[in-house]
N, C-alpha and C positions, 0 to 999 in steps of 0.2 A: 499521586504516585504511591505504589503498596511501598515499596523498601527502597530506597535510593541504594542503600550501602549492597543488597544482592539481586537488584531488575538488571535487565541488559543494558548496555549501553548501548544507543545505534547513533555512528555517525553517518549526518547525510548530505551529500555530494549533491549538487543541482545541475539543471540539465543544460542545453545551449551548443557551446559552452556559452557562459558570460548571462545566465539567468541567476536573477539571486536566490537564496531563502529565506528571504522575508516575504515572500508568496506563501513557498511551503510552513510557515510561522503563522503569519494571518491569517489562511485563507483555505491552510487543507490540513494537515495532523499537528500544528502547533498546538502548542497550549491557548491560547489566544485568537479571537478570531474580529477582524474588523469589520466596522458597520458602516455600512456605503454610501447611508445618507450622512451621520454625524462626524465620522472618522472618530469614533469611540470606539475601546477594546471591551471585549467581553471574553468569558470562559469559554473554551469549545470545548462542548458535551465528547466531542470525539477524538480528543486529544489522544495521540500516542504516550504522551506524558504522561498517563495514568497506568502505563504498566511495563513503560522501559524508560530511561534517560537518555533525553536526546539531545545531540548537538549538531546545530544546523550550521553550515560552512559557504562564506562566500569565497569562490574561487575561478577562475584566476584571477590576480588584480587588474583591476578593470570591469568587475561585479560586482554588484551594489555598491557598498561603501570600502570596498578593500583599493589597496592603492599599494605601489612602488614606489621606494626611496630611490631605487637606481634605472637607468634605464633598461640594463638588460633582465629585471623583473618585470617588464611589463611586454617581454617576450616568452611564449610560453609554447606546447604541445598537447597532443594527445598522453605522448611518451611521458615526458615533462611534469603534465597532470598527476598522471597515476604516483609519478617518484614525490609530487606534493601530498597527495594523498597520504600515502602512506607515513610521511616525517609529519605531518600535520597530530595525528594520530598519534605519532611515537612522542612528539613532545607534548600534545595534551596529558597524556596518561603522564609523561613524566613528573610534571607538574603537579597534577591531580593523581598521586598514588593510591589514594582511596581506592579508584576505580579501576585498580588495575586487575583486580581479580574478579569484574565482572563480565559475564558472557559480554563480547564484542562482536557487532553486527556491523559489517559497513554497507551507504543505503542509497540508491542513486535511483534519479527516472531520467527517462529519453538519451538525450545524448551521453547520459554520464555511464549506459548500459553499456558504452565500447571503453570507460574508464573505471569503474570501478572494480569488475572482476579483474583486470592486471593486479590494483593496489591490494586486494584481497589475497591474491596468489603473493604476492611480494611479501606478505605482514607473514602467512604461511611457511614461506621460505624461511624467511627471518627466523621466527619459530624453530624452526628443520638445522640452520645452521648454528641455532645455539644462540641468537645473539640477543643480549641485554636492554632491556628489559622484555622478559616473555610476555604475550599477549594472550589472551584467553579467547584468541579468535574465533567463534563457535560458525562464521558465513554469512552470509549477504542476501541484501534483497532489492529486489529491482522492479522497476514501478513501469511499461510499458518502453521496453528498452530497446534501443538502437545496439544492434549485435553485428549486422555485416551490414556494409553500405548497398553492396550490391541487393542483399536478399531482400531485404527488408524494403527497400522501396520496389523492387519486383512484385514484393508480396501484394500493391495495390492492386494491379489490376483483377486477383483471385479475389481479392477481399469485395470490391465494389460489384463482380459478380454474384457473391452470395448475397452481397446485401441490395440485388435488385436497380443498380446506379446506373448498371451494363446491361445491356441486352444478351441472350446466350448469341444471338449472330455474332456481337460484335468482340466477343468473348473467344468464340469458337474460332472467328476470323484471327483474333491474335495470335491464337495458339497454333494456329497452322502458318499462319504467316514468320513470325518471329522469333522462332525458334527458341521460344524459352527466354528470352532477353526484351523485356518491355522499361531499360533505363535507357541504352546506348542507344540513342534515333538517331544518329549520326551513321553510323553505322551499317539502320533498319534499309529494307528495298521498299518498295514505292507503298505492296501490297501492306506491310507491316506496320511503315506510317500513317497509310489510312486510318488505319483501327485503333492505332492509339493516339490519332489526333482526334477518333470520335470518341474513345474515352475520355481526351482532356471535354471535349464539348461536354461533355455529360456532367462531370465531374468541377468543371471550372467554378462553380456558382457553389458548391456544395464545403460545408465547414470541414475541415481535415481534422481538426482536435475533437468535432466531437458532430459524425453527419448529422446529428436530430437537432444542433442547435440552428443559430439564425448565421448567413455567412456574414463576416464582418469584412469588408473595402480594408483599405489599407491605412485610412483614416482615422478608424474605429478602434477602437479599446475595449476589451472588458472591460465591465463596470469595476469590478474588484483590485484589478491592476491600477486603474485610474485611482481610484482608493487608496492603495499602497503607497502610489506613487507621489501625490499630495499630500500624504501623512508622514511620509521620510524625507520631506523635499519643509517641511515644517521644522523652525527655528530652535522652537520645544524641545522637539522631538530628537531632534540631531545634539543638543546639550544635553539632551537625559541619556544618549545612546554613547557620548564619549568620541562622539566623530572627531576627527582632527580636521579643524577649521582649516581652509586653504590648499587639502589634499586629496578634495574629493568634490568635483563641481554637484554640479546637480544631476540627483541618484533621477535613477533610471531603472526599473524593473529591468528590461532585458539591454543587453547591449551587443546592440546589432552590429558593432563591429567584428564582436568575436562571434556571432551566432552560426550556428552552421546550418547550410540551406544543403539540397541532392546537387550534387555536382562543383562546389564550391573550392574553389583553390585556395590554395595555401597563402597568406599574406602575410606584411613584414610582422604583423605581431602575432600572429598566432599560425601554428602548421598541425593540418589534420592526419595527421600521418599514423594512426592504426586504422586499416582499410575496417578489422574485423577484428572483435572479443572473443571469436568461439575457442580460438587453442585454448585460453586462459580458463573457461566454463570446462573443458575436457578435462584442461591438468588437475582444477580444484574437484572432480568427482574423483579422484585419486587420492583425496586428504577426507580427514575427518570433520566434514564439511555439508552445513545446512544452507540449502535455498528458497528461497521463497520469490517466485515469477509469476508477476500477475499483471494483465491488461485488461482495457474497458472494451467490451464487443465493440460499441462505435465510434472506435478509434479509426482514422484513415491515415493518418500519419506515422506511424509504425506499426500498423495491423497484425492481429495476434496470427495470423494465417504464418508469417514471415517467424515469429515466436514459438511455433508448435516446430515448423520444421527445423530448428537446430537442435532442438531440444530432442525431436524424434533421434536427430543423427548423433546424440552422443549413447543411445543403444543402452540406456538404463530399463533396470527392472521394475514393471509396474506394482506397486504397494498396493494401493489403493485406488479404485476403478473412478473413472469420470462418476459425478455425483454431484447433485445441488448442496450448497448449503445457502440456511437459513438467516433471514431478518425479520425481526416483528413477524415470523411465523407466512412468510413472503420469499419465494426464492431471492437469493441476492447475489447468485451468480454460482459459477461452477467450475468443480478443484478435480487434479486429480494428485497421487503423491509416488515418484517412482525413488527406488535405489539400487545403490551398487556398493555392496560392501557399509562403507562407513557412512558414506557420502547418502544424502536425503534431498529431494527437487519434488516441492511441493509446487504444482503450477496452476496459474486459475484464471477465469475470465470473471469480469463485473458485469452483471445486466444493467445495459444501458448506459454505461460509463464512457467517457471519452479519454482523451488522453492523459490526462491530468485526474486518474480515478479517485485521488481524497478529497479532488474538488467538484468532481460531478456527483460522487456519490462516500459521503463522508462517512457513513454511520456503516455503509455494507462494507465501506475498507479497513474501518477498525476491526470490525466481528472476523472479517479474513486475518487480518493481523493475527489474535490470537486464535482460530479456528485450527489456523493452519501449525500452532505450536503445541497443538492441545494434548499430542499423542507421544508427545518426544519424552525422554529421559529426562530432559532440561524442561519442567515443570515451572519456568520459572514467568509465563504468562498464560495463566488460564486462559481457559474456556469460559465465553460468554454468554448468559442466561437470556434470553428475550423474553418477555411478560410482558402481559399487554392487561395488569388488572388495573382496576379504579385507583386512579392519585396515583403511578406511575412514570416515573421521567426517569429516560435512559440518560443519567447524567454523567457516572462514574462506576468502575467495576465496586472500587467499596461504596455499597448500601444497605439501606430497608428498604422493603420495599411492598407494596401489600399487592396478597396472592387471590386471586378468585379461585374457586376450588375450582375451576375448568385449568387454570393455571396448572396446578397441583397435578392432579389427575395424568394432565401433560408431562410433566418432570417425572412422577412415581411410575406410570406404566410402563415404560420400561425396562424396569425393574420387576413386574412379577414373570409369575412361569406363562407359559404358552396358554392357558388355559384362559389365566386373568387377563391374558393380554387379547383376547377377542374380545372388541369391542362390543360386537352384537349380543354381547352374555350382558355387558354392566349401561346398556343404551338409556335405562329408566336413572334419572337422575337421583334421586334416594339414594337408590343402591349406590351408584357411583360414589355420593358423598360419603355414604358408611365406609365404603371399603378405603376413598381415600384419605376418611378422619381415623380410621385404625393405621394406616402407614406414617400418618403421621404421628397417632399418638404411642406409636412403637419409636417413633422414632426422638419423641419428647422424653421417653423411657430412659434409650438408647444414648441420648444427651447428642443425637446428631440433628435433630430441630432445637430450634428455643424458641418459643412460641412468644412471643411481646406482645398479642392483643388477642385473647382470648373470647369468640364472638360465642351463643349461647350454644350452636349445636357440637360445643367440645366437651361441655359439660352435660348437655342434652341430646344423646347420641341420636335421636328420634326426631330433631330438627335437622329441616332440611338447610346444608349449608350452604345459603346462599349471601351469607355474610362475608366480609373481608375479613382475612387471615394475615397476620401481621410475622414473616418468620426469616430467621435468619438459618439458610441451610447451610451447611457445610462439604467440601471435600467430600470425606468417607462414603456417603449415601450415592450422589447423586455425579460424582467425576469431574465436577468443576467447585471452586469456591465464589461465596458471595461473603466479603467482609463489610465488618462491622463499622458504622460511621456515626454524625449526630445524627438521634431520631429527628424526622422530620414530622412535620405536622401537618395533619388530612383535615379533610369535613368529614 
């Protein structure tokens, strides 16, 4: 982490409901990530932890290791939720007043997208009405979200169309038959059934979380859940964790009691009762309020198809047009950024990601993480470098890290005028290197490079630089920062 005492804090809400975050800890933006043959921890390179504080929240009791003293705690809501949400929160920060003056994110995926924009509106309100203690609530972000029951599962059958799952007959046949309505088959007439009984055929055998994977029976586990689950269900592990022995049987990654399935009734312990999050998405683009909405294309489970259209309908102002951003110099999917007044909705899709996008594609959801803050006022999580030179590891935003002058060339040219910026002028490598060992050594002048490993042609402007360049850039120059850490050691 760069500064605990002014990074954001994001709290984050897990999906289900009754999914824990000890998934989200191990296995997609914790600091930590476990290994599936040993059930050993290691660092994850892609930790969110390296440029917000985060706290991960089991909720309601009855997920992972959370439990009720009383019985009517282990009755909960949708409503119910969002009102824990938000006291969760107010007494965290109570307690930890350090961090009460830091940007506040609240952060949910799948089913918590119908809970956590209420608890976000509510912390808002709170704010609005005065009450103690103020929050520095700066908005939320939401990881392939369940927003209206109806939509969003309507949204499949548009989704499996583009992605080739449906035939256009059997497509075309819905749309004329079913008037718009592919959840209620109860309902549907004979014609309308057909078509989405030939979607279920289509469709039956194919992964919802993520169509490229392999589909898993009912039997089946992820390997990594299996992993979790053996490693919390450990004697160890539950004594280093502070579990209270006796109030918590054996944890369980998800708990299918409270989980919500398309059409699921309401039971004696849990009631699903907000059909739909979008009033609450409307009222917050009326506050001075950031978002960030992102899914994985091969999602079938909440498909971004269902995600563009609410988003369409709250009629904000396009910022920023549809556009790739980059990984390792690799598309890694694509953002666009609207507003309205105060309010900001950066939204984006992952190439290739499933529903679970820190765990299908961990390193393109950090770079979106901060990609998508990199323009704000609230600078307080840069922008991400990609480099791809010799002895390179995307470890951590603070490094060193060593630069091939093709690197180089790539960060500075954007930076000169139109002229220097046609590549077919600077295409003979020489040249290139000259003009980009004079940017840099303006810029060793300037004190915005520090050069750490000075190869011969810095000193020998007439050597071609095809040596490693050892540099710590800065902010000022180049619009993102790279800090400073222990040097590390190359061949």
């Amino acid at each position: 982490m760069r500064n605990p005492q002014e990074d954001p804090i994001i709290f984050h809400f897990p999906g289900g409901p009754g999914v824990s975050s000890l998934a989200t800890l191990l296995v997609e933006s914790g600091p930590l990530a476990i290994n599936t043959d040993d059930l050993t921890l290691t660092l994850n390179p892609n930790a969110l932890t390296q440029v917000a504080n985060m706290v991960f929240v089991d909720i309601p009791a009855g997920t992972g290791f959370s439990y009720s003293e009383t019985q009517e705690g282990w009755v909960s809501s949708d409503t119910i939720q969002a009102a824990n949400y938000k006291d969760f929160v107010k007494k965290f920060l109570s307690h930890n007043p350090k961090f009460l003056g830091n940007p506040l994110y609240m952060s949910g995926i799948s089913y918590s997208g119908i809970i956590v924009p209420k608890a976000t509106l509510e912390l808002y309100e709170g704010n609005d009405r005065g009450d103690q203690p103020a929050f520095n609530i700066q908005g939320y972000i939401l990881s392939s979200p369940l927003t209206n029951k109806f939509m969003d599962f309507n949204s499949r059958i548009e989704y499996a169309h583009r992605l080739a799952l449906i035939s256009d007959d059997i497509y075309q046949s819905a749309i004329n038959n079913c008037n718009g309505n592919y959840v209620d088959t109860m309902q549907a007439n004979s014609a309308c059934r057909k078509s989405l009984m030939s979607y279920d055929e289509c469709t039956s055998r194919i992964n919802f979380e993520n169509i490229l994977e392999p589909f898993l029976d009912d039997n089946e586990t992820d390997i990594s859940l299996i992993a979790i689950n053996k490693w919390a269900n450990m004697e160890v592990v539950q004594q280093a964790l502070n579990v209270q022995q006796g109030m918590v049987g054996k944890f369980e990654e998800q708990n299918s009691t409270l989980h919500y399935k398309k059409g699921k009734n309401d039971t004696i312990y849990y009631a699903y009762d907000i059909f739909s999050s979008y009033s609450y998405h409307k009222k917050l683009s009326t506050k001075s309020c950031r978002a960030l909405i992102f899914s994985g294309d091969h999602d079938l489970t909440f498909p971004y198809v269902g995600v563009e259209q609410w988003i369409s309908s709250l009629n904000l102002e396009v910022e920023a047009p549809w556009e790739p951003f980059y990984v390792d110099n690799q598309v890694g999917g694509y953002l666009t950024k609207y507003a309205l007044n105060n309010y900001s909705l950066t939204y984006a899709t992952v190439k290739g990601a499933g529903h679970v996008v820190d765990y299908y594609k961990p390193k393109e959801s950090f770079v979106l993480y901060v990609v998508a803050n990199n323009q704000s006022n609230n600078d307080s999580i840069p922008y991400v470098p990609i480099f791809k030179g010799d002895g390179y590891e995307f470890r951590s935003i603070r490094m060193k890290t060593i630069l091939m002058s093709q690197d180089l060339w790539d960060l500075v040219s954007n930076r000169l005028d139109e002229n220097d910026r046609d590549r077919t002028r600077l295409r003979d490598h020489r040249r290139k290197d000259e003009r980009v060992l004079s940017i840099i050594q303006q810029g060793v002048d300037d004190e915005v490079f520090h050069v750490l490993q000075q190869p011969p042609c810095l000193a020998q402007p007439g050597i071609s630089c095809r040596w490693s360049i050892m540099v710590i850039l800065k902010f000022e120059l180049l619009d993102y920062r790279v800090y400073d850490e222990t040097l590390k050691q190359y061949r």
